[in-house]
Structure formats: structure tokens, C-alpha cells
C-alpha positions in Angstrom: 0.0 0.0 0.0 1.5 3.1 -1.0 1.6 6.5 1.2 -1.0 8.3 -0.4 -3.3 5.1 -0.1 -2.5 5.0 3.3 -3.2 8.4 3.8 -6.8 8.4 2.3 -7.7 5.1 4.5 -6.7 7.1 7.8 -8.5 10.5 6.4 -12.1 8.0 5.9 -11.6 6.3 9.5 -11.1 9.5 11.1 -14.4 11.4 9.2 -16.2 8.3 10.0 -15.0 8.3 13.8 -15.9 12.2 13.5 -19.2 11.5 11.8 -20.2 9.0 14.5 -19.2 11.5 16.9 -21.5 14.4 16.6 -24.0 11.3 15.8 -23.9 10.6 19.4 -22.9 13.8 21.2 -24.7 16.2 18.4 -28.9 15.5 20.6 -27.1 16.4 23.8 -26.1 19.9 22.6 -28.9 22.8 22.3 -29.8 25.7 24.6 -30.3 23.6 27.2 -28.1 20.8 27.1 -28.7 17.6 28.7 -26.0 14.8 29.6 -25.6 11.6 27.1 -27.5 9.4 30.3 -30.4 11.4 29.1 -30.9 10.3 25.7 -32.3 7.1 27.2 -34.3 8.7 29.7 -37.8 7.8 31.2 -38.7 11.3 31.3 -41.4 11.6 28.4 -40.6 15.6 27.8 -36.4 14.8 28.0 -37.2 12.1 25.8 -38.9 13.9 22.8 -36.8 16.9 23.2 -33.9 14.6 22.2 -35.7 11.9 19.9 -38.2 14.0 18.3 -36.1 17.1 18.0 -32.7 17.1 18.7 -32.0 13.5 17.0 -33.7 14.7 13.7 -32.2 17.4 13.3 -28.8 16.0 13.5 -29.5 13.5 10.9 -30.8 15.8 8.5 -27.7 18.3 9.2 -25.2 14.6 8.5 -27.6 13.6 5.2 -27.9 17.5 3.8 -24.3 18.3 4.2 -23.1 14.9 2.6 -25.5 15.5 -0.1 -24.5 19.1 -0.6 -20.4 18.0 -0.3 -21.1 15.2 -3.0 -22.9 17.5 -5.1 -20.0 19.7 -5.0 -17.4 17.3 -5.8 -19.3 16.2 -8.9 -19.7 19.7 -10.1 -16.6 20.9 -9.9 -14.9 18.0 -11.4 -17.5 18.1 -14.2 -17.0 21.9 -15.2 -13.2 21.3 -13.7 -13.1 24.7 -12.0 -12.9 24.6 -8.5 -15.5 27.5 -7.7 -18.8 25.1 -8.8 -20.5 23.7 -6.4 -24.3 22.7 -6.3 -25.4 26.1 -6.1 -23.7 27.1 -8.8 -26.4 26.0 -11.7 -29.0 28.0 -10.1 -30.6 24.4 -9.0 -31.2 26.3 -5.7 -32.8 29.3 -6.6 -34.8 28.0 -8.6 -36.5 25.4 -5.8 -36.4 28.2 -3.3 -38.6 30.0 -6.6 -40.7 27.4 -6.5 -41.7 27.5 -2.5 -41.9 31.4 -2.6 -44.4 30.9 -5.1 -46.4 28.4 -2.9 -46.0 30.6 -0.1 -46.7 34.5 -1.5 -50.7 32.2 -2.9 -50.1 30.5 0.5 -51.5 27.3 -0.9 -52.4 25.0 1.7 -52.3 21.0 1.8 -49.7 18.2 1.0 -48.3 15.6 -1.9 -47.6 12.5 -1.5 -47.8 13.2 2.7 -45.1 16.3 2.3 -46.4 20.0 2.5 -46.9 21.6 -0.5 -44.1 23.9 -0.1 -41.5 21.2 -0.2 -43.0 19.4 -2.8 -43.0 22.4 -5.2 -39.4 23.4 -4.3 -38.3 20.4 -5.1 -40.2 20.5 -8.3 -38.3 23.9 -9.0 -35.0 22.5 -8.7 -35.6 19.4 -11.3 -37.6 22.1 -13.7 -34.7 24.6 -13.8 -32.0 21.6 -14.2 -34.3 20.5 -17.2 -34.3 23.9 -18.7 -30.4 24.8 -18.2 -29.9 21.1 -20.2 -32.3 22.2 -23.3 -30.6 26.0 -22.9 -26.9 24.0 -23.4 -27.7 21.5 -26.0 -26.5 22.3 -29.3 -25.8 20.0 -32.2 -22.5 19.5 -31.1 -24.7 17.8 -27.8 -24.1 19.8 -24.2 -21.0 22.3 -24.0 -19.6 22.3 -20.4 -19.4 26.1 -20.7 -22.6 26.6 -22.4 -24.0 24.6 -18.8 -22.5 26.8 -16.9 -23.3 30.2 -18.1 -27.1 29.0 -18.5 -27.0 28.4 -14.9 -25.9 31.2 -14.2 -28.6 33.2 -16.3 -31.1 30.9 -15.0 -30.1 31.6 -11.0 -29.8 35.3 -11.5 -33.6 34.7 -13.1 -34.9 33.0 -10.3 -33.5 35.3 -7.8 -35.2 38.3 -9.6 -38.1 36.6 -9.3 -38.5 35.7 -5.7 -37.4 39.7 -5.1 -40.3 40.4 -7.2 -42.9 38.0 -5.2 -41.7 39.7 -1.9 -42.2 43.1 -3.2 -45.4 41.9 -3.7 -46.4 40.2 -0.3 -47.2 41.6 3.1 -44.8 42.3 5.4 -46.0 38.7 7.4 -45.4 36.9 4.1 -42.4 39.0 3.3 -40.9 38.2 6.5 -41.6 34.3 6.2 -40.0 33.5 2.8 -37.1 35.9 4.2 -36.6 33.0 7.1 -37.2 30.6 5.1 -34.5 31.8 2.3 -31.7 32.1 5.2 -31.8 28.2 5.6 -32.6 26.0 8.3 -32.5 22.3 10.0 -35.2 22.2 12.8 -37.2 19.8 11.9 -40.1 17.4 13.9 -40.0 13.8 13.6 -38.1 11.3 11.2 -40.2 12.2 7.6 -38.0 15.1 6.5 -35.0 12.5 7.4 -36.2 9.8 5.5 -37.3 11.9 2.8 -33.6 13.7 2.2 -32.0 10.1 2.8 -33.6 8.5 0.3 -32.5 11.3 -2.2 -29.1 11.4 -0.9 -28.6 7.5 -1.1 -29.7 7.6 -4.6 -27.4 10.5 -5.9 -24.5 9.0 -3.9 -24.6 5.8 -5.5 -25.5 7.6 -8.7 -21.9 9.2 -8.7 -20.0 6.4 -7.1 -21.1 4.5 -10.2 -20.1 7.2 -12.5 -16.5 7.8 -10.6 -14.3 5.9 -13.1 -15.8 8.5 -15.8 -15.6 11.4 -13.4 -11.8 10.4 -13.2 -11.2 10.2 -16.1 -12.8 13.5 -16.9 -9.8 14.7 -14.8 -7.3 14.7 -17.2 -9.2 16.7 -19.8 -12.8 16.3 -22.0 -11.0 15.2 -24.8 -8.7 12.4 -23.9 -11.6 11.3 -21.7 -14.0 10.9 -24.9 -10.8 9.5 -26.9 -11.3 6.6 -23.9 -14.7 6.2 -24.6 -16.2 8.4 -21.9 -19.6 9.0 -22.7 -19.7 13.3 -22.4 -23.4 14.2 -22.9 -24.4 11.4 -20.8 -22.2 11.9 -18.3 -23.5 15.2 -17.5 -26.8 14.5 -18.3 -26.6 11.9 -15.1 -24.9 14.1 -13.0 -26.6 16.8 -13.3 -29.6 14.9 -12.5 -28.2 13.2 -9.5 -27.3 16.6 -8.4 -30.4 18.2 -9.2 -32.1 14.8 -7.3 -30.4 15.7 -3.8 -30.0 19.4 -4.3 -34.2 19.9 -4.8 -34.9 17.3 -1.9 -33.1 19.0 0.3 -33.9 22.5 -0.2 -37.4 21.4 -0.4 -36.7 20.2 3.8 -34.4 22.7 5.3 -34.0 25.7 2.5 -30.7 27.2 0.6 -27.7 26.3 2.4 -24.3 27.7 0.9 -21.1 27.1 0.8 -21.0 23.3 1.9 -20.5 21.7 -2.0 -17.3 24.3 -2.3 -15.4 24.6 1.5 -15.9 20.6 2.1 -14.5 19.4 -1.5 -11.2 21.6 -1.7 -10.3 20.6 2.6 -10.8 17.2 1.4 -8.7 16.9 -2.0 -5.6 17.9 0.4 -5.8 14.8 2.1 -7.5 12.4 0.0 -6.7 13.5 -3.5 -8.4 13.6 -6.3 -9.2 10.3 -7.3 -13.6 10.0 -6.6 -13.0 6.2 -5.4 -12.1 8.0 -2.1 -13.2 11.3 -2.5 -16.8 11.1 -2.6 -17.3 8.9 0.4 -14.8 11.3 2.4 -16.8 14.2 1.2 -20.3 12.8 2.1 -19.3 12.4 5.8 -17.4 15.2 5.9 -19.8 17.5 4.5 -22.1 16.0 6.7 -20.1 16.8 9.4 -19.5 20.1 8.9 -22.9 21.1 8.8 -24.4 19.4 11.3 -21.3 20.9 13.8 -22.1 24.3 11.9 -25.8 23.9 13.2 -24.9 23.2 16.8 -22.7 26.0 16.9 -26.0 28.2 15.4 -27.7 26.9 17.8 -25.3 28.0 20.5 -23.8 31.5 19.8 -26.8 33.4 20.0 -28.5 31.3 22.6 -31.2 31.2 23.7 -31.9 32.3 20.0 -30.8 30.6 16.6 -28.4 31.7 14.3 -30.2 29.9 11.1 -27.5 27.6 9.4 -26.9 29.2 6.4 -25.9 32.8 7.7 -23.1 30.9 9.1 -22.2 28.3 6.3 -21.9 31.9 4.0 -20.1 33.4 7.2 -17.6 31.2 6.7 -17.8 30.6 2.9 -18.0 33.8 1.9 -13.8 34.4 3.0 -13.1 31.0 1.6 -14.5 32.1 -1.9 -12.1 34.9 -1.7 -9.0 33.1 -0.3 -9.8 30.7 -3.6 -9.6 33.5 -5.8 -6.5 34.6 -4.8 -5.3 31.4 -4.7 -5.8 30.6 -8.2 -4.4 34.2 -9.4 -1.2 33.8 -7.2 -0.7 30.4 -9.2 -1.3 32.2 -12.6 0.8 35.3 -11.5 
């Protein structure tokens, strides 16, 4: 086994013993913390505060991170520049489009046993995926750059729209899809959970499938089709495994930021670049990240909340920039 074999192996047990970690210790934590003899409690409020509350929302923070993290990693070896992440596409804005919509006609009722505002969020995200891939096919079949920019286009689209609906609403509507928009984990019960688990499952093995083509992809578009890597249909899944998790999520907890581009670039120091390791690294590191991100929310302002994603593009935001420079300081 070679040293940078051996190096991965040790990166995975330790995010997995990390992973398992805030597991475990993550229900204890809140503004009123309890000890870890209480998670088995006989005290009937102790015991939903931590199995009904506190447990959920730890799961989803582990299963929306990884998925976000994964998402990332896909994306950015797909357009191969390291500033893509899920976001990028405008796959977020345009499911946070489609529950601003349900909530400025505040449409009541469910789908399939899930509010109507998650359902058409995550309806958003797949619709604006579909329309980025018929904006980018040519005859030629889908240019890389072509994706990009239409995502671009399309998220700075969405985004005018949803400033338009709030213009619109009330100041109690305003004020609800501005909550919403900042992002958020707190959650009650295990459907939400399930719900982003099953999407996140599916997109993970989606893309550990596709990993030999995503490697390959690394050493350029054109020697990778000269190998018989399949180009249009390897974005075409992607982008739809992305679009999968991306839409499911956002639907549960809102736009988080930053997770699909911090997580990634951390990782490839100590894992590499090879997706065999990668992507299992990144999806319980990312989950780790932003389910230790939500506990410190939930701490620095307590008794009150810091949502999420304030503090995911607290700390993004100066990583963005620090990549910047980065890459000019490599060009210079």
C-alpha cells in the first residue's frame, strides 16, 4: 500500500469516527443541554426533546451536508473549476422560486404526505435543471461552458423573481419566505429525514457509479472521450443526481451555501483527487461540517438561533475569496 493510499484510508476512518461522533454527542447539545444518560431517559418531555427534536435534526444536518459536499465534488470536477458547487447551476434558486411561489398564494395542503411547499421546491429545482440542459444542447450535444453560463442566467432569473414576489407580499409573508431563504435544520419527527436520505442514497450511488468517468474527466474532455467516456451522458446523469439531492433537500431545510465548495477543496488535500475516495470522504465530511455548523448556530446566540446558512456563508464567503486569490497567485 502506498503513502497516499495510506493516507486516504486514515483521512475515511477518522471522518467516520468524526461522523459517528457528533451522531452521538450532536442530541445532547442545544440551549439547554442535557448529559448523554439522558438520551435514554424515562422522562417523556427529556425524551422527545432529544428523539423528536434534537436527534432529527442532527441526521438531517449529516444527510444535507453529505448530499450538498457530493454534489459539489461532482460539479466541480465536471466543469473542472474549482468554484462550482451545487449552487452554482442556479438548481437552488430556482427550488427556493418554486416554495416562494407556494407561499406569497399560500397554498395549503400536502403531496404524497409532504407540504406543498416542499414538494413544489423540489419540483423547482428538477424544472430549472431541465431547462439549463435544453438551454446548453447544441448540435454538437451539451458544452460544459454553455451549462455553466445557463446556470448562471437561470439563478440570477430565479433570484429576480422571488425579489419580485416579496415586493409583492405583506410584510407577514415577506418576513416568512425571508426566514425561510436564510436556511434552516429544525425539523419534527423522522419524515423530513427519510425523505432527504432517500435522495441522498440515490445521488451518492449515482456518482460512485459514475467515478471511473468522473476520473477520467480529470485529465481533460477530450482524452476522456478519446477513452470512450460517454460526455453528454455523463452530464446529463450528474446533473440529474445533483439536481435529485440538491431539490430534496432545499425542499426540507432551505438554501444552504457554501458546503458543496469549503468541504471538496479541505478534502482533496488529504484524500486526493481520485472519486473512489473522495466522494465517500466528502459525504461524511460535509455531513459533518454542517451538522457541527448547526450546533454552533444553535449556541452562539442562545437562547436564539443563528439559522444555518448565515453561518455556512459566514464562513464561505472568506473561503470564496482566499480561492480567488489562490488561483491568481498560481497564474501570477
Amino acid at each position: 500500500m502506498s503513502r497516499a493510499e495510506g493516507r486516504s484510508r486514515a483521512t475515511l476512518a477518522a471522518l467516520a469516527v468524526v461522523w459517528l461522533a457528533v451522531l452521538c454527542i450532536g442530541p445532547a447539545i442545544g440551549s439547554q443541554d442535557v448529559s448523554l444518560t439522558d438520551l435514554f431517559s424515562e422522562d417523556s418531555a427529556t425524551r422527545t426533546i432529544i428523539w423528536r427534536l434534537r436527534m432529527p435534526r442532527v441526521l438531517l444536518g449529516l444527510l444535507a451536508g453529505g448530499a450538498l459536499a457530493i454534489g459539489g465534488v461532482a460539479f466541480q470536477t465536471l466543469f473542472r473549476n474549482p468554484l462550482a458547487e451545487p449552487y452554482t447551476l442556479g438548481l437552488a434558486s430556482g427550488a427556493a422560486l418554486g416554495a416562494v411561489v407556494v407561499q406569497h398564494l399560500e397554498l395549503a395542503g400536502s403531496a404524497a404526505g409532504f407540504p406543498l411547499v416542499s414538494v413544489a421546491s423540489f419540483a423547482g429545482a428538477v424544472l430549472v435543471g431541465l431547462l439549463i440542459l435544453g438551454l446548453a444542447r447544441g448540435r454538437g450535444g451539451i458544452e460544459t461552458s454553455t451549462l455553466l453560463l445557463a446556470g448562471i442566467a437561470v439563478s440570477l432569473s430565479c433570484s429576480a423573481f422571488i425579489l419580485f414576489i416579496q415586493y409583492l407580499a405583506d410584510f407577514t409573508r415577506t418576513f416568512r419566505m425571508v426566514r425561510w431563504m436564510m436556511g434552516g435544520l429544525a425539523v419534527v419527527g423522522y419524515r423530513e429525514v427519510v425523505w432527504v436520505g432517500l435522495w441522498t442514497a440515490a445521488g451518492f450511488t449515482a456518482l460512485f457509479l459514475l467515478r471511473r468517468d468522473l476520473d477520467q474527466l480529470l485529465t481533460g474532455e477530450e482524452l476522456a472521450s478519446s477513452r470512450g467516456v460517454d460526455l453528454d451522458r455523463l452530464r446529463l446523469l450528474v446533473l440529474a443526481a445533483v439536481s435529485g439531492m440538491v431539490g430534496a433537500l432545499v425542499a426540507v431545510a432551505g438554501p444552504i451555501g457554501f458546503v458543496g465548495l469549503v468541504v471538496p477543496h479541505i478534502l482533496r488535500r488529504w484524500i486526493g483527487h481520485h472519486h473512489l475516495a473522495l466522494l465517500p470522504a466528502s459525504l461524511l465530511g460535509g455531513g459533518a461540517f454542517l451538522a457541527l455548523c448547526d450546533l454552533a448556530a444553535r449556541r452562539v446566540l442562545a437562547p436564539m438561533e443563528l439559522p444555518v446558512g448565515i453561518l455556512t456563508a459566514l464562513l464561505g464567503g472568506p473561503f470564496f475569496l482566499w480561492l480567488l486569490l489562490s488561483r491568481r497567485r498560481r497564474r501570477g
